[in-house]
C-alpha positions in Angstrom: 0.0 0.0 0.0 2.6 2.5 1.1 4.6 2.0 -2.3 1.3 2.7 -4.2 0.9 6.0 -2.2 4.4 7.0 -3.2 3.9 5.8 -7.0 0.8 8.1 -6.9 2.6 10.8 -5.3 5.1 11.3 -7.6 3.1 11.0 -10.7 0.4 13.4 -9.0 3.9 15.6 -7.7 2.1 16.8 -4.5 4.9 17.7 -2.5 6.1 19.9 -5.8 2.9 21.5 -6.5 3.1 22.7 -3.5 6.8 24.0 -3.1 6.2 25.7 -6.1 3.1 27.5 -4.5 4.5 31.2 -4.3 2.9 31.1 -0.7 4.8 32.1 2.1 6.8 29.2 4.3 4.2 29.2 6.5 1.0 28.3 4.3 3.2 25.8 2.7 3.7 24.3 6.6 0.3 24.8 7.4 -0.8 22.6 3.8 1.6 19.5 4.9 0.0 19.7 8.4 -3.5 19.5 7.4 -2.4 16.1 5.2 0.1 15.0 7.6 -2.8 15.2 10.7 -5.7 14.3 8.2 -4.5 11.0 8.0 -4.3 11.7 4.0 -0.4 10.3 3.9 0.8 6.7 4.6 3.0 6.3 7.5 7.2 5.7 5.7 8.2 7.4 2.8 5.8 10.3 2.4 4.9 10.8 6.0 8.6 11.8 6.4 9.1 13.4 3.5 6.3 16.1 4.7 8.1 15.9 7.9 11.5 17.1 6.3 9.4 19.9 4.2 7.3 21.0 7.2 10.7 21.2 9.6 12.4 22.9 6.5 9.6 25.2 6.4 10.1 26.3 9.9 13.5 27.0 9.7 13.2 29.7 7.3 13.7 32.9 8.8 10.2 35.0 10.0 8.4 32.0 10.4 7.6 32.3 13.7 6.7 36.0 12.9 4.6 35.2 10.0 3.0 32.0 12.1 1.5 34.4 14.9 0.6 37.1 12.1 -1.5 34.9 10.3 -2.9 33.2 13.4 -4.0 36.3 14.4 -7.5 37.5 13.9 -8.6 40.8 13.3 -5.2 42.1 13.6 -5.6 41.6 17.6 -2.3 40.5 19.1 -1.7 37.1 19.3 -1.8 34.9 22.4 1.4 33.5 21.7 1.7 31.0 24.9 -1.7 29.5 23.2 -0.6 29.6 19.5 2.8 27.8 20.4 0.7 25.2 22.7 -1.6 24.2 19.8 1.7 24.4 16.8 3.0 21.7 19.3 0.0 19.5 19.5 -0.2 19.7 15.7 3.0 19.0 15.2 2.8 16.4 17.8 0.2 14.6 15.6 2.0 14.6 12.6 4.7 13.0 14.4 7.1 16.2 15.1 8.1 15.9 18.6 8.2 19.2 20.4 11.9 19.6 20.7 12.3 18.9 17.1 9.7 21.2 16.3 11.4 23.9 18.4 14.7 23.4 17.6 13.2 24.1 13.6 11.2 27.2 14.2 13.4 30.7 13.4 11.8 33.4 14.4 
């Protein structure tokens, strides 16, 4: 099953359709985390392959920033104890752990 999930990946080039969105780092994270916790990608190959893009994601630089901006509604200030707390759990159920996930995130 999971090799037939990668054939179809590849031919349908997902994960390249979306890095060549012109989207910021952030809605390209926040696309592999709704597949990733949707249960739409079979555990191996292309569960870590969304892993590596989501982590390399993170790493570029304002995605923190950009993260609580787009979190934030009505241009209130965030609650950033609560938005970290629920980036965590998400990341937590794509199977980040939280000190991977923080050791990725630039600010």
């Amino acid at each position: 099953m999971a090799a037939l999930a990668v054939h179809m990946e590849a031919r349908g080039k997902l994960f390249e359709s979306i890095e060549a969105r012109s989207t910021n780092p952030v809605e390209k994270a926040q696309t592999l985390l709704k597949l990733a916790t949707g249960n739409l990608l079979t555990e191996g190959q292309l569960s870590n392959k969304a892993r590596e893009l989501i982590l390399g994601y993170m790493s570029k630089p304002g995605f923190l920033t950009g993260y609580m901006a787009a979190q934030s509604k009505d241009g209130a200030a965030p609650d950033s104890e609560k938005l970290m707390a629920e980036l965590m759990e998400t990341l937590g159920k794509a199977g980040i752990t939280a000190d991977t996930g923080l050791e990725s995130i630039a600010a």
